[in-house]
N, C-alpha and C positions, 0 to 999 in steps of 0.2 A: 606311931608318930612319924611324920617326914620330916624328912633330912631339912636343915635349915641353919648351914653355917654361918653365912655371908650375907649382909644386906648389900641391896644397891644402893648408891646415893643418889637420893632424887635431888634434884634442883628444888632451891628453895622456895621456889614459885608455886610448885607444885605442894611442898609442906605449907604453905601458907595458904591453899586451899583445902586443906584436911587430907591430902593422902598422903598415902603411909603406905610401907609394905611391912607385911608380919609373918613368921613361920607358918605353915598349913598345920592343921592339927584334924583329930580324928572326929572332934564336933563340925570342922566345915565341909563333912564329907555330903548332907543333904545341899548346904547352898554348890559344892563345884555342882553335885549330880542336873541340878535348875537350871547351874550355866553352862552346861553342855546341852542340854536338852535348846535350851534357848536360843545357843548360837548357834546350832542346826538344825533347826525346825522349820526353817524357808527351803531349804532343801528336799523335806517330800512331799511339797506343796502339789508336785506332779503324779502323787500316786493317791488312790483310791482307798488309803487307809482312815481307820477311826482313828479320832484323835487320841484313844487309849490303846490302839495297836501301835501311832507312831511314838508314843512317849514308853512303850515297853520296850520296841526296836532302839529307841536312841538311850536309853534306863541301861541295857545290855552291850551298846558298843562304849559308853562310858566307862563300864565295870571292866570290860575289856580292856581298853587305854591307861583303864587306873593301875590295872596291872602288869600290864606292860614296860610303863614309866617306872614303874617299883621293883621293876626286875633289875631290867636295861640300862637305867637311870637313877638308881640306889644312891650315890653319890651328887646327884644335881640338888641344887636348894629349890627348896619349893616354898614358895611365896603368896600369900594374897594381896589383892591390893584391895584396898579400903580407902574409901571417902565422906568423911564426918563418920569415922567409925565403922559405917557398913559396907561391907562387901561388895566390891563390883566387877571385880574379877581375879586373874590369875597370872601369875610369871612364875614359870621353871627358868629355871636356868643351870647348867651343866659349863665348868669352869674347867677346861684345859688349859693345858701348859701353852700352846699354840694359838686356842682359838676358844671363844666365848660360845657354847651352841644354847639357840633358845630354844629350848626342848618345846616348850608350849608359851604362847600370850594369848590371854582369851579375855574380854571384856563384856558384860552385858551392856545388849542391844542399848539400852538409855544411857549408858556412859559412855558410846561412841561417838564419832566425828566433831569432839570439844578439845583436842588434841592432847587429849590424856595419854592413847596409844602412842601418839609420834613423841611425843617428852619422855616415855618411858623405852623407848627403841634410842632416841639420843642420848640417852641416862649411860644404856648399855653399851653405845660406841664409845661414851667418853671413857667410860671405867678399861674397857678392853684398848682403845687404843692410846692410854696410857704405859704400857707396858710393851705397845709395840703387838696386841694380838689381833686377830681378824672376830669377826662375830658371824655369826652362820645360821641359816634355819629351813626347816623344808616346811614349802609352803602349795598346798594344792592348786595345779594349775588353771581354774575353774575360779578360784578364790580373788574376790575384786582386793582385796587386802596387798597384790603384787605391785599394783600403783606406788602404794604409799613407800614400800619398800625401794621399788626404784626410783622415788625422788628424793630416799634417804642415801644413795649410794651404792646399795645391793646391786650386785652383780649374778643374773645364774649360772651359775657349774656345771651342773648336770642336773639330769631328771631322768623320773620313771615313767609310768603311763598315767601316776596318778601327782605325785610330788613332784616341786622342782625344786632343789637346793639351790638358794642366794646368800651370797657372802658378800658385806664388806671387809673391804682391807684399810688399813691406815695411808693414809699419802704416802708418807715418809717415817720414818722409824722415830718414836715418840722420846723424847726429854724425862727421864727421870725425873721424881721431885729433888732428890739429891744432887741432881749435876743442873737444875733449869736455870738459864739465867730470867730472871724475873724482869726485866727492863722493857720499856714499849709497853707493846700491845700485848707481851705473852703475861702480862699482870693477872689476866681475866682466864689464865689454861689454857690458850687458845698457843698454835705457831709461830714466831713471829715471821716466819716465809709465809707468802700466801701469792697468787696470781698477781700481777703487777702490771703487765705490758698487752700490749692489742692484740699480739700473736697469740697469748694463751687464751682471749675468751675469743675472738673470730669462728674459732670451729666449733663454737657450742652457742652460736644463735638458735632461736629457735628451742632452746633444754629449758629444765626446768631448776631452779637456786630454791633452795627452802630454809625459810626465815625462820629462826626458833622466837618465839615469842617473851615478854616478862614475865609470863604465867605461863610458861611452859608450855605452851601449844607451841602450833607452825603456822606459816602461810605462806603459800607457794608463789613463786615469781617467775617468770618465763622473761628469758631473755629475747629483748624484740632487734634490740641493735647493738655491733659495737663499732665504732668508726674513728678515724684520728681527726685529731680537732688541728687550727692553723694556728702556731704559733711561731713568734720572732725563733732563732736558733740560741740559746741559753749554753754555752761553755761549761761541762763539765757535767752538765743533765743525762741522766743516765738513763730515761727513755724517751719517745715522743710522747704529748700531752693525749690523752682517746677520751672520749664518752662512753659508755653503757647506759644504753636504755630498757629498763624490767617495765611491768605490765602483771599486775596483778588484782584479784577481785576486788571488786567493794562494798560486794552483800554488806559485810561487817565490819565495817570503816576501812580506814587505810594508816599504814606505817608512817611515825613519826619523821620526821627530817632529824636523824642522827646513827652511829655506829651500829649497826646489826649484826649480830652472828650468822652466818649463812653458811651451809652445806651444796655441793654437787658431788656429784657421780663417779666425776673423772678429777676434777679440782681440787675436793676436799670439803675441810669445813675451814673457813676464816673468818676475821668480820672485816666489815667495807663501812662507808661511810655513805648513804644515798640519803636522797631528798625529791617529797611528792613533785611533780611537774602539774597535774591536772586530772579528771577525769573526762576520755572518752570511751561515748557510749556508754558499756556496763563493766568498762575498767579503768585503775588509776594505773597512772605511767608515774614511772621515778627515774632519777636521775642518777647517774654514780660519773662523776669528774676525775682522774688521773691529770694533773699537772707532771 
């Protein structure tokens, strides 16, 4: 049986669409061996094998890593995640005193790109950077997966010839729930410090802000502008008034005119206050106002 002390807490977005994460046990050991097979099987697209040589090659590097993990990793909790009950994929996770390491996150192909994965990666920065710890993972540098991590904040470290370790870190050293003062904005867990003036987003035109959604997904915004706006001079005003202008897709509609949670890289996560401007071309522009 695997280790499984600690749930994560999903957002409730997410339980309100049936997932759940639950201990690994020794009957899920046919569906992981599927999802590993699954999520590497476009990888020996380039070799000349039977389809039963490639699923015996990838049946053996599985049995491999399962033991691996069981050695090395005896103490990480091992998780499935599940949606309406069935199985869609996987989270290790390995809980130091210092740093959160994600041993493995592994999703089948059909439950990708609907932001299960980015809701279950902000799951784990909010639990880790409540405490003040960092979150860590080696991630193959080959693997299109490195995007999403660095528009969650991930930073690389170091690497080999085949891995790169990316870490996030917290902004600033996290508010216990014993000491938080609950007032504002920090009502919602969030900091009540967050960016405020034109100097701190000027040098991050151009980056990418990622929305976490009501259901728990993301949507990425790309900073188009930030620029100071003309106002009379106000006594006692503690910045000058700026715009930001975001620009983000509209395959799948576009974000309401109200307070959003947002993440960057260098920034943090806070929430801000934007509103749609319009759509051009094949993107909607938003607004965000600093008086």
């Amino acid at each position: 049986m695997a280790h499984f002390n600690r749930c994560l807490a999903l957002p409730a977005a997410l339980a309100a669409r049936g997932v759940r994460l639950r201990g690994e046990s020794d009957l899920d050991r046919p569906f992981l061996e599927g999802l590993y097979v699954a999520s590497r099987w476009e990888e020996l697209a380039c070799t000349n094998w039977r389809d039963e040589e490639k699923h015996a090659f990838l049946a053996s590097q599985f049995a491999f890593q399962h033991q691996h993990y069981a050695t090395y990793y005896h103490d990480a909790d091992f998780g499935v995640v599940e949606c309406d009950e069935a199985p869609v994929g996987r989270l290790y996770l390995f809980r130091g005193t210092f740093d959160v390491r994600i041993v493995d996150i592994m999703l089948l192909p059909a439950s990708r790109n609907a932001g299960l994965g980015s809701a279950l990666l902000l799951a784990i920065r909010d639990e880790a950077g409540s405490d003040g710890r960092t979150v860590s993972i080696h991630v193959e540098k080959f693997n299109p997966a490195l995007r999403l991590y660095h528009r969650l904040g991930f930073q690389p470290v170091s690497e080999d010839e085949v891995y790169r370790l990316m870490e996030w870190t917290p902004r600033s050293p996290a508010t216990t729930p014993a000491t938080a003062d609950l007032s504002g904005d920090q009502t919602r867990g969030y900091p009540m410090t967050f960016p405020n003036t034109l100097e701190e987003y000027q040098p991050h035109v151009g980056s990418d802000f990622v929305v976490t959604l009501a259901d728990g997904g993301a949507y990425t915004l790309t900073l188009r502008d930030a620029r100071p706006l003309k106002a009379h001079h106000v006594p006692g005003r503690s910045r000058d008034p700026f715009l930001l202008v975001f620009a983000g897709p509209i395959t799948n509609g576009y974000l309401p005119q109200q307070i959003h949670s947002m993440a960057h890289a260098v920034l943090g996560r806070f929430e801000i206050f934007i509103a749609p401007l319009g759509a051009k071309q094949d993107v909607m522009e938003y607004q965000s106002v600093f008086n």
